[in-house]
C-alpha positions in Angstrom: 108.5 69.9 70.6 110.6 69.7 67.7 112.7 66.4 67.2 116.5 66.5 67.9 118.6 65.7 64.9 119.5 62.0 65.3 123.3 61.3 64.8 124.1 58.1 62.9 125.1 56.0 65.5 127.7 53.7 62.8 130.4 55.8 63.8 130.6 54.0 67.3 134.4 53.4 66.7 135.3 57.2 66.9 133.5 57.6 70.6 135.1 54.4 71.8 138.7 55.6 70.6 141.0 57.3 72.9 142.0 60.4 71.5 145.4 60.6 73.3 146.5 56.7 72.7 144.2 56.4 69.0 143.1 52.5 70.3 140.0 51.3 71.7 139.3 53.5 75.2 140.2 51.0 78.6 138.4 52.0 81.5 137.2 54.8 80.0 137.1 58.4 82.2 134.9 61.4 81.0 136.0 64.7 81.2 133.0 67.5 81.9 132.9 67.9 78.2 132.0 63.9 77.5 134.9 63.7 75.6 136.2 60.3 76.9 139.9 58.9 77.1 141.8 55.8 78.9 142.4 55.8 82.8 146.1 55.4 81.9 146.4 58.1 79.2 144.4 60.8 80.7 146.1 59.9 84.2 149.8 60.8 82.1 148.6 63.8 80.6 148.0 65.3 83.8 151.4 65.0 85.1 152.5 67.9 86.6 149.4 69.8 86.8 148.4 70.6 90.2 144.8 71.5 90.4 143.4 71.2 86.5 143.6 68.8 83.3 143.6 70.1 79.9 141.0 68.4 77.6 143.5 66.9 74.7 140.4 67.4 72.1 138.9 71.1 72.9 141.5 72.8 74.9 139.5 73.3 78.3 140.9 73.4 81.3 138.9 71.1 84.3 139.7 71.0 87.9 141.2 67.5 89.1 138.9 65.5 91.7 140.4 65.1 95.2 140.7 61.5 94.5 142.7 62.4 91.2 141.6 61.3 87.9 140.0 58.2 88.7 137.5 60.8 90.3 135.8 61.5 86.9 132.9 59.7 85.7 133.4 56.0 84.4 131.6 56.2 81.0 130.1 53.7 81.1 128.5 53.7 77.5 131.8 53.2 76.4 131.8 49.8 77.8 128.4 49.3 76.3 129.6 50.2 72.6 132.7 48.1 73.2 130.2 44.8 73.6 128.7 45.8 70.7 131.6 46.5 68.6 132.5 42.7 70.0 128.9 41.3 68.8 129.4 42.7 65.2 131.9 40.5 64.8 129.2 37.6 64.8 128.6 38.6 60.8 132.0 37.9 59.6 132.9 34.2 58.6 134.5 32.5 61.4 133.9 34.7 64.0 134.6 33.6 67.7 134.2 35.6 70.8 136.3 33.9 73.7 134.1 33.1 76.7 134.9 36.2 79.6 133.2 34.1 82.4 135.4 30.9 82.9 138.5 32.5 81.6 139.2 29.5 79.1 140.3 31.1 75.6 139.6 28.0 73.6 136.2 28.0 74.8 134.5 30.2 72.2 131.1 31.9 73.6 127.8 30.8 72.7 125.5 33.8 74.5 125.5 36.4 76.7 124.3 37.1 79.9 122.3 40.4 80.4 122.9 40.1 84.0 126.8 39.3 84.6 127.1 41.5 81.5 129.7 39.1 79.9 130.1 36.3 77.1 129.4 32.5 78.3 130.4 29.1 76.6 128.5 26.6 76.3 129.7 24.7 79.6 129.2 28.1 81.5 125.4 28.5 80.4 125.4 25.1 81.8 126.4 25.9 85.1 124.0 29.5 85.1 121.0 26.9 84.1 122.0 25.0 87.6 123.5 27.0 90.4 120.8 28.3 92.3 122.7 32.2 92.4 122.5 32.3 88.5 119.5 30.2 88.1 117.5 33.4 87.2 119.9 35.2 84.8 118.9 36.0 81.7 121.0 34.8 78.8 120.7 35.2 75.2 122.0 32.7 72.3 124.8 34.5 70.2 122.9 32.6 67.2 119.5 34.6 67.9 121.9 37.8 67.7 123.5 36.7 64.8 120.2 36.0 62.8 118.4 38.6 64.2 116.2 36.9 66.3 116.8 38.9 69.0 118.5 42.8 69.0 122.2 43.9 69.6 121.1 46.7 71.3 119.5 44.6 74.2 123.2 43.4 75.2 123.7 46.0 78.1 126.3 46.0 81.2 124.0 45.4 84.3 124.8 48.0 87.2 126.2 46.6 90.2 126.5 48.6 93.4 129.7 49.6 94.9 128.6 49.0 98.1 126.4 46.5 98.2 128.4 44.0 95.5 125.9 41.7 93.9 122.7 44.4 94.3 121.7 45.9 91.0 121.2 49.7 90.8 117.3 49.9 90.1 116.0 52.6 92.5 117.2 56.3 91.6 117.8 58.9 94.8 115.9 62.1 93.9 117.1 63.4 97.1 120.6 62.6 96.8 120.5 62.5 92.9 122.0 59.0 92.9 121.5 55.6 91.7 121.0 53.1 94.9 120.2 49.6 95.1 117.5 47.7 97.1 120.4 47.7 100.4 121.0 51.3 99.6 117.2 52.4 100.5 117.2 50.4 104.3 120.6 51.5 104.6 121.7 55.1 104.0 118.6 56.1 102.0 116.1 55.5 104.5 113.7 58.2 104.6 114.4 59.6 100.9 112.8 60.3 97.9 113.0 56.9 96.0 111.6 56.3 92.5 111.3 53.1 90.3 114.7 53.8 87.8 112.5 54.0 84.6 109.9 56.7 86.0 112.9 58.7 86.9 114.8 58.0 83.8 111.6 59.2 81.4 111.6 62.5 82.5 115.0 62.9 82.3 115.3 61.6 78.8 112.7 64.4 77.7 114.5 67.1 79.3 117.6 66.2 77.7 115.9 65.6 74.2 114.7 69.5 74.3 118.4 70.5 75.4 119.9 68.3 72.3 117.1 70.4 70.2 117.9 74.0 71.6 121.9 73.4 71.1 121.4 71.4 67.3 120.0 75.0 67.1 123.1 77.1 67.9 125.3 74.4 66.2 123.4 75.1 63.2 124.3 78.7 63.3 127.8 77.9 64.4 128.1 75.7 61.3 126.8 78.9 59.2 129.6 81.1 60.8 132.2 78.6 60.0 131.2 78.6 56.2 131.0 82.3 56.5 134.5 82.6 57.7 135.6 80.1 55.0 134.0 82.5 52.5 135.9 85.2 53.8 138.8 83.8 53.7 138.4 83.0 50.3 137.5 86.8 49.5 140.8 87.7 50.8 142.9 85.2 48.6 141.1 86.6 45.5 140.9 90.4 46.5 144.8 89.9 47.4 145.5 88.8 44.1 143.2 91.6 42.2 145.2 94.1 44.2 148.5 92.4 42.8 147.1 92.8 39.7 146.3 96.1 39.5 149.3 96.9 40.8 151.7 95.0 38.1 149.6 96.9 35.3 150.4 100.5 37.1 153.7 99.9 37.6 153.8 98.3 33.8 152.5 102.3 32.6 155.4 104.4 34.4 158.5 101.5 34.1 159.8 103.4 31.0 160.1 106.9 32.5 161.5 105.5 36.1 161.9 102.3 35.9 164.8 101.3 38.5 162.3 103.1 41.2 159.0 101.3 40.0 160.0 98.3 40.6 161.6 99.1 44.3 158.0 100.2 45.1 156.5 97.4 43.3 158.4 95.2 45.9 157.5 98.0 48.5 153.8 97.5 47.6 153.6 93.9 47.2 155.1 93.2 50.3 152.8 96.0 52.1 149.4 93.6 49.9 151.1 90.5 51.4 151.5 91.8 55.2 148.0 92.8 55.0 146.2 90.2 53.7 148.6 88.0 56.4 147.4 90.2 59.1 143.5 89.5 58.3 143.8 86.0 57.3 145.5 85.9 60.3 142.9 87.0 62.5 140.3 85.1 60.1 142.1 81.8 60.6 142.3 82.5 64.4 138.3 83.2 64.2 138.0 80.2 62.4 140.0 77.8 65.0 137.7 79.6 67.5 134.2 78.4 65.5 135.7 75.2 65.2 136.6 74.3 68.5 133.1 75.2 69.5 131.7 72.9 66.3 133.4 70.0 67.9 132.0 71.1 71.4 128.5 70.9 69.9 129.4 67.6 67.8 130.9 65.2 70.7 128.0 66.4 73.1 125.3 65.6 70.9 126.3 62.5 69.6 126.9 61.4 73.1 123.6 62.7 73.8 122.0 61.3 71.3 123.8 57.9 71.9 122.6 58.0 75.3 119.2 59.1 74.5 118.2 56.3 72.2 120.5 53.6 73.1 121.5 53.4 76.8 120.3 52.2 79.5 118.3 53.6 82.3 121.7 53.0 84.2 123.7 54.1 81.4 121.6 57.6 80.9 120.8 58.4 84.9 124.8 58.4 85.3 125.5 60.2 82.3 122.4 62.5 83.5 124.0 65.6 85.2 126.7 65.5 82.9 124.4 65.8 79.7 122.7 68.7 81.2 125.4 70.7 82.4 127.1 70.6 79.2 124.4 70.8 76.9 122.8 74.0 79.0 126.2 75.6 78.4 126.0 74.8 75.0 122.6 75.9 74.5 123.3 79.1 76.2 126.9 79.8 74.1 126.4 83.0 71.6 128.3 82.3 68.3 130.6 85.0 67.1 130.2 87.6 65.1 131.9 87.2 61.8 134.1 90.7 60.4 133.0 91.0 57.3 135.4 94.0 57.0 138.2 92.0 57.3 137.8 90.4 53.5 138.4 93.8 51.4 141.8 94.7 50.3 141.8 97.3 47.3 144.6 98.5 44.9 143.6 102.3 44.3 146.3 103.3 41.8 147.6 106.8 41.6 147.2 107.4 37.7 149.0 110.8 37.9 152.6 110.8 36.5 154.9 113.6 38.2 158.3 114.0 38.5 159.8 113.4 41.2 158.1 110.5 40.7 154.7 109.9 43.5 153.8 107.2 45.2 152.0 104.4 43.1 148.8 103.9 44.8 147.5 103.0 48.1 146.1 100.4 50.1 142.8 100.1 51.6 142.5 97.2 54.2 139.1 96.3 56.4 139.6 97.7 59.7 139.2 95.4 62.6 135.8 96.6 63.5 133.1 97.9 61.3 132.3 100.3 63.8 135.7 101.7 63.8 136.7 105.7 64.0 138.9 105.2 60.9 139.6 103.3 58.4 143.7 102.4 58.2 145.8 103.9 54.9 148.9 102.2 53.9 150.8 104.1 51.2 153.9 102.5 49.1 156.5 106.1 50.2 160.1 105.2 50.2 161.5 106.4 53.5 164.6 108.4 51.9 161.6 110.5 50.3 159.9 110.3 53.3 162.6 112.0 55.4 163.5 114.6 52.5 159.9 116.1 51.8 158.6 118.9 53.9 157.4 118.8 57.7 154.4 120.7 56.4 153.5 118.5 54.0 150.1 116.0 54.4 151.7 112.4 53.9 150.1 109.3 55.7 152.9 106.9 57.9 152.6 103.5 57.5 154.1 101.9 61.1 153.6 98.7 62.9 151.0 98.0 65.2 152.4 100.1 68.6 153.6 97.0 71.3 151.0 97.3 74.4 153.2 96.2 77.5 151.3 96.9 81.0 148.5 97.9 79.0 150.3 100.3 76.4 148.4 100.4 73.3 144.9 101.9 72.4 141.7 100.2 70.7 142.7 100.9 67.5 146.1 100.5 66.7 148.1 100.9 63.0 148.1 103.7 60.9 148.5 107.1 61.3 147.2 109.3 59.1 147.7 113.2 58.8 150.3 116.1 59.0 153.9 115.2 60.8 153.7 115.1 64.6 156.7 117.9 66.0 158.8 116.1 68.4 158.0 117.7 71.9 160.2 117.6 74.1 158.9 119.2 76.9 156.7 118.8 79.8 153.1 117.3 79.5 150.0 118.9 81.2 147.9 117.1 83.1 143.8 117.3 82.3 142.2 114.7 84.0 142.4 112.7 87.2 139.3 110.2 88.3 139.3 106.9 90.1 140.7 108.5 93.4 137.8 106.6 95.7 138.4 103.4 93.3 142.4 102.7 93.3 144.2 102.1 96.3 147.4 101.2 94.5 147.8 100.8 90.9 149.5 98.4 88.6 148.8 98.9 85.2 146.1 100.1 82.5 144.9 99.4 78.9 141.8 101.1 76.7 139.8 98.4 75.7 138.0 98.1 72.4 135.1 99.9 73.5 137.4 102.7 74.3 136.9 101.9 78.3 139.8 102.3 80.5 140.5 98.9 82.6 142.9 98.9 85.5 144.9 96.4 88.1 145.1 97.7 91.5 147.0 95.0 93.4 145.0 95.8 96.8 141.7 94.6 95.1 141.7 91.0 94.9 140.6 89.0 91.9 139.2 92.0 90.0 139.7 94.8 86.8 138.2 98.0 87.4 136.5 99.3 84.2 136.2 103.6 83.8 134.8 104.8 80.9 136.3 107.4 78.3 135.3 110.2 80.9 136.4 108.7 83.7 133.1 107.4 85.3 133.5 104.2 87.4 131.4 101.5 85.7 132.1 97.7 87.1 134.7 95.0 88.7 135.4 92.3 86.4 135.7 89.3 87.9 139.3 88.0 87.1 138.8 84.7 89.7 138.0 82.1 87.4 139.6 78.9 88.6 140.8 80.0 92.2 140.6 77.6 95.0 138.1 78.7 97.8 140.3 81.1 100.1 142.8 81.9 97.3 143.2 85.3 96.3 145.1 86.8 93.2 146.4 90.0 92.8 146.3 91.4 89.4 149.2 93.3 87.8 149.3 93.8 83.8 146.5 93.9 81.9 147.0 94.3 78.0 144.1 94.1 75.0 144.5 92.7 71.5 143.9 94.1 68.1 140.9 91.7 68.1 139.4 93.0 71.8 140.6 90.4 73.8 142.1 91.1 77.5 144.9 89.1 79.2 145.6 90.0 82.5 148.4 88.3 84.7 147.9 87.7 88.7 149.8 86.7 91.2 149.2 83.1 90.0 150.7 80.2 87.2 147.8 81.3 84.2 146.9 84.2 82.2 143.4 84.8 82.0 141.5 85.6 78.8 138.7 87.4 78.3 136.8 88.9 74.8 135.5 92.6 74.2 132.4 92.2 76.5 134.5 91.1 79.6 133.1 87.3 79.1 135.6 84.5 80.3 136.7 82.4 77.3 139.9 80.7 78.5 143.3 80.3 80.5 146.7 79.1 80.0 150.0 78.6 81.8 153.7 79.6 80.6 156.7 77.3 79.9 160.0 77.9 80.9 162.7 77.3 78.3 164.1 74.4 80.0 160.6 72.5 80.2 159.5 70.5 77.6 156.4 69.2 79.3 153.2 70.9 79.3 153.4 71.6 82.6 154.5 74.8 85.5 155.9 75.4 88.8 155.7 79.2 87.8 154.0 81.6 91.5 154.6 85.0 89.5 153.2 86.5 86.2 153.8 89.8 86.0 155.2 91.0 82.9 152.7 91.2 79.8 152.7 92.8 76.4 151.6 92.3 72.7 154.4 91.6 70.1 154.5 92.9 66.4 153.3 89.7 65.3 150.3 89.9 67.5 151.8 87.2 70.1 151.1 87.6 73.6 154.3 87.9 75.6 154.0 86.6 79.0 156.9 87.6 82.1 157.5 85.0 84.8 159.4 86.9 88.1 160.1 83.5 89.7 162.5 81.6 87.2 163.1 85.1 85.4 161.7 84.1 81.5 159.8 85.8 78.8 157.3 83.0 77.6 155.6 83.8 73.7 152.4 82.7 73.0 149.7 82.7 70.2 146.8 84.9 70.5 144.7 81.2 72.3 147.6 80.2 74.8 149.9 77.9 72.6 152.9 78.2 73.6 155.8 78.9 70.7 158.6 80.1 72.6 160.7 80.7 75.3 163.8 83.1 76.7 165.6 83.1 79.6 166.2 87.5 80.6 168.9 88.8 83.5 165.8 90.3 85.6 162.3 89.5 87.1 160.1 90.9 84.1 158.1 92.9 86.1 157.2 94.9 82.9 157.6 94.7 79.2 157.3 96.4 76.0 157.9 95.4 72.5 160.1 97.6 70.1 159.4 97.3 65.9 162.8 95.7 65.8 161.1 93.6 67.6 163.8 94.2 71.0 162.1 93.7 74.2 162.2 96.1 77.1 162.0 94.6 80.2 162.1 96.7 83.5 162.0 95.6 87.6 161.3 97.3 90.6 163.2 94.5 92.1 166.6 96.0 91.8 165.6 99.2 90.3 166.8 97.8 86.5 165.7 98.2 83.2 167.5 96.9 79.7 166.5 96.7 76.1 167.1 92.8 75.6 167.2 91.5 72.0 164.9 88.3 70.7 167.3 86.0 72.8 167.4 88.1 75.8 171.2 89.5 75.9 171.2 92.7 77.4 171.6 95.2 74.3 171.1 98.4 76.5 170.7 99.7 79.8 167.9 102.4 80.7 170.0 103.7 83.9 168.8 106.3 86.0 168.7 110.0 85.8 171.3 111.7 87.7 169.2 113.6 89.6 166.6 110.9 90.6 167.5 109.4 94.0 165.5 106.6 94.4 165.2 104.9 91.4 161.8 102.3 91.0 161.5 101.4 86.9 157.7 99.9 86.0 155.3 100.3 83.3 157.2 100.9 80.1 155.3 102.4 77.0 157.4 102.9 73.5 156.1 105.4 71.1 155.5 106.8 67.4 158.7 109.0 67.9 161.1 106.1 68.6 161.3 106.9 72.0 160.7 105.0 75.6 158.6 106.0 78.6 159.6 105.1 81.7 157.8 105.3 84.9 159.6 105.9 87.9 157.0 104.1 90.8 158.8 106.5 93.7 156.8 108.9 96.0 157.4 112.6 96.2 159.7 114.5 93.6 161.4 111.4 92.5 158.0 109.8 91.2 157.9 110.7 87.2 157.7 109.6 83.5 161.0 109.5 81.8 162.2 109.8 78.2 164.8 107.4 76.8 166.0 106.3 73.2 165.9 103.3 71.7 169.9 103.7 72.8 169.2 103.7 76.2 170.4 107.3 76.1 168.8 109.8 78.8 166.3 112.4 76.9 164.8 113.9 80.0 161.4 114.3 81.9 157.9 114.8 80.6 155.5 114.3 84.3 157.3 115.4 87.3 155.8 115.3 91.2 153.2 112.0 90.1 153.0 109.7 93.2 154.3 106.4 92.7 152.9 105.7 88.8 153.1 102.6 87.8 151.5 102.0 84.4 151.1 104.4 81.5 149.0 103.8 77.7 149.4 105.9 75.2 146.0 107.1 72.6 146.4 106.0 69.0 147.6 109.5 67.8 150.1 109.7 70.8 148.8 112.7 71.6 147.4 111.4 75.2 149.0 109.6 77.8 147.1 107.7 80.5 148.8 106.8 84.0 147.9 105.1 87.2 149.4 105.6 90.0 149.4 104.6 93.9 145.5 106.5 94.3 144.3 107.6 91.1 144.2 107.9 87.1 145.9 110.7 85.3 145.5 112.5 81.5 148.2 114.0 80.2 147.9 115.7 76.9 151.6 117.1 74.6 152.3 120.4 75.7 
């Protein structure tokens, strides 16, 4: 078997620090990921939460004993590197360690007994040489420790039962999986699998050895990824900076024909280079958190396995047991991932042809977000007054913002379009598809995926996203009940997926679940309202959900009626209170939110601080009136569905006014949410029994 890496074991002082208060750890409690904080600390960080605690260090989120905190594991190797730390002191001049038997500080401490696991004066070792209870102890002279007679490391905290007081823990359960004492095994253990602590302990230490070899394994490659990423980003900075380049020397060859208009586009172009590189540095640097926060996983597991391994106790290392193994099997089993190498290309390609009126200078070429993407996305420096002057029928390529998914409007690959101008159609669409009629009893909301699946809520299936693929073929239920209490249900509503794959999905719950482009779990996190300031919710309903123009996740809380913003990993940034229960949302490149309720039948266009700018009433000829899933397109216009039965049930057309343009789907039962494709050519709804295609007339 290959040998695990050994961790120098100096740095004692960073595992015995609390990484909430920064001093040495007191009564030290270890979360499931063995990283270790104070009793106190970790006790006031969890104020507020109801059924989990947020590790301070990686960001996970752990479910809270029925006793509360003191229910995690005592680390007790903690402790043991504590008397250590206290024994080093022996090499400095002057040293004195106070005696922690008698309670007497003037008495300074002359050994240490292995079995009360404290310091003893001289009087104390007195009274341990004659009282017929301590008569046995064994005690070692500070002054063999200090000259190294005798090793530090043998200093270990003895193992008292907490039943039986003054038993040691030397007999190890294999039927219970506990540590009992010699009372423990006449007593409740009668009958049981018992074995001598160090036979069980052996066995244990070799299966934990190979699990500390497997991860150093993964860590290496997460390590590898990291400097990949760093690489990357360093590709950007420089190709950023070539593009610049290239760009100041074209505009430098055409300033003295038109130069008032070269340099607008310069600025038009620069800014276009800057945005870019942002954008993938951006999702490099989110990549990169990502990779570290899993280094540090890998890091504080294996130096506390390690540290266990080599150092502690058979006490120490059979509590810390379960723990190790859990974790490190997790680790071991964790896929590193993959780094974008597409992401570190940006290219001036300079238009060297010199035509009057004067052409655009060049254009952009930017790594797409996937190497195995349809397209690759074209930015071109085109003034819109020349824009809007030049021929419908002539080729051009649009540069627009990412579209703004809200109840799963957007599409896998989102950006640029590219080709001839797209009519405005006002008219009605025709419907070309339907599937899903055995699958959806009644639907919320859909999104396409990266994979170009379909993935819908249907609020009668509990705790689950159906996935359809691109033809409409039912393909699985993913789970979405991570973190539910036995007997809980949650019934999903929005569903949106980010430019980088990921799926958020909100529930009838207080957390937004997270999940990557193969429908893996990765993490959860709760809203804030504006008025708290704690890290903390008393939020029932998520509904709302969308993806900003920055790439922030919008979240919609029904209950206290807020818009919560959030980073792409759950941090929260920001907070607004809006006038209704954000059943849906949708994100406008003003960056004005529309928000719309079945509760009340309302729907406004709110600005960034949520004042009502307009209202989508409506139509006159609509008698009952049910807005939800909203869906804003290329042409600068809002889709509305109207979640009514019969003839009232419908897409509607709005401007960005809030002015009435008609409707495109009549006679669609109940709809609820709506995506449009990348070329806005397609339009996807669920409704109350079924998914619908709808293609531009």
């Amino acid at each position: 078997m290959a040998e695990s890496k050994v961790y120098d074991l100096h740095t004692d002082e960073d595992l015995t620090e609390c990484g909430i208060c920064l001093s040495l750890i007191e009564e030290p409690k270890a979360l499931p990921c063995l990283h270790s904080f104070c009793l106190k600390c970790l006790t006031k960080c969890a104020e507020g939460r109801k059924d989990t605690v947020q590790c301070p260090m990686c960001r996970q989120d752990f479910p809270i004993p029925p006793e509360g905190i003191k229910g995690f594991i005592t680390n007790f190797v903690i402790n043991t590197l504590k008397d250590r730390q206290v024994l080093s002191r022996l090499h400095t001049k002057d040293a004195r360690i106070p005696c922690s038997c008698c309670g007497a500080t003037d008495n300074q401490a002359v050994a240490n007994c292995t079995d009360c696991g404290g310091f003893i004066c001289e009087r104390c070792v007195g009274i341990h040489n004659t009282v017929l209870s301590m008569k046995n102890h064994k005690t070692i002279p500070l002054a063999d420790l200090q000259s190294g007679n005798a090793d530090i490391k043998s200093v270990k905290r003895p193992k008292y039962c907490k039943i039986h007081k003054d038993q040691i823990l030397e007999f190890y359960c294999k039927t219970c999986d506990v540590l009992v004492c010699v009372g423990c095994t006449v007593v409740d253990h009668s009958g049981h699998t018992l074995v001598n602590l160090k036979s069980a302990t052996d066995k244990q230490r070799s299966e934990i050895k190979q699990l500390m070899t497997d991860c150093e394994k993964v860590n290496q490659e997460v390590a590898k990824s990291l400097k990949s990423v760093e690489q990357l980003r360093n590709k950007v900075q420089k190709s950023e900076n070539k593009a610049k380049t290239d760009l100041h020397e074209a505009v430098e060859e055409l300033r003295k024909k038109v130069l008032a208009e070269i340099q607008q586009r310069e600025m038009e172009m620069e800014a276009q280079i800057t945005q870019a590189a942002a954008k993938n540095i951006k999702q490099i640097d989110a990549q990169k958190d990502s990779l570290q926060l899993q280094q540090r996983r890998f890091e504080t597991a294996l130096k506390m396995s390690s540290e266990v391994t080599q150092t502690g106790s058979d006490h120490d290392f059979a509590i810390a047991f379960s723990s190790l193994q859990s974790n490190l099997s997790q680790l071991r089993d964790m896929k590193t991932e993959a780094i974008d190498e597409s992401l570190g290309e940006i290219i001036f390609m300079r238009n060297r042809s010199v035509l009057l009126p004067l052409p655009s200078l060049g254009s952009l070429s930017v790594g797409g977000k996937k190497k195995e993407a349809t397209r690759l996305e074209i930015i071109t420096a085109t003034s819109t007054s020349r824009i809007e002057s030049e021929s419908t029928a002539s080729p051009l390529t649009r540069v627009m913002k990412p579209s703004s998914p809200a109840s799963g409007v957007g599409s896998p690959v989102q950006g640029v379009l590219a080709g001839v101008r797209r009519k405005r159609n006002d008219g009605t669409w025709k419907l070309i598809k339907q599937f899903g009629s055995r699958k959806i009893s009644s639907g919320r909301d859909i999104a396409i995926t990266s994979g170009g699946d379909f993935i819908a809520t249907d609020c009668q299936k509990s705790s689950v996203l159906q996935v359809f693929s691109h033809s409409g073929s039912f393909k699985r239920n993913l789970d979405i009940g991570q973190g539910l209490k036995f007997g809980q249900s949650s019934q999903p509503w929005n569903v949106v997926v980010s430019v980088d794959g990921r799926i958020f999905t909100t529930q009838q719950t207080s957390q937004v679940k997270v999940y990557d482009a193969n429908n893996i779990f990765k993490y959860q996190f709760v809203t804030r309202s504006p008025i708290n300031v704690l890290p903390k919710t008393r939020d029932a309903y998520l509904w709302g959900l969308a993806i900003d123009n920055q790439g922030c996740v919008l979240v919609g809380e029904c209950t206290q009626k807020y818009i919560s913003k959030h980073s792409l990993d759950g941090s929260h940034i920001s907070s607004i209170d809006v006038p209704i229960p954000p059943w849906y949302i949708a994100v406008t490149p003003q960056d004005d939110i529309i928000v719309s309720s079945g509760l009340g039948g309302t729907a406004h266009i709110l600005d960034t601080r949520g004042n009502i700018v307009h209202t989508l009433d409506s139509p006159s000829d609509v008698s009952t009136w049910w807005p939800y899933g909203i869906c804003y397109t290329s042409d600068d216009d809002i889709y509305l569905a109207n979640c009514a039965s019969g003839t009232n049930g419908g897409i509607y057309r709005y401007s960005t006014s809030g002015k009435y343009l008609g409707c495109i789907i009549k006679d669609v039962d109940a709809p609820a949410g709506l995506t449009l494709s990348d070329d806005g050519n397609t339009l996807v709804v669920v409704d109350e029994t079924s998914m619908k295609v709808f293609c531009r007339p």
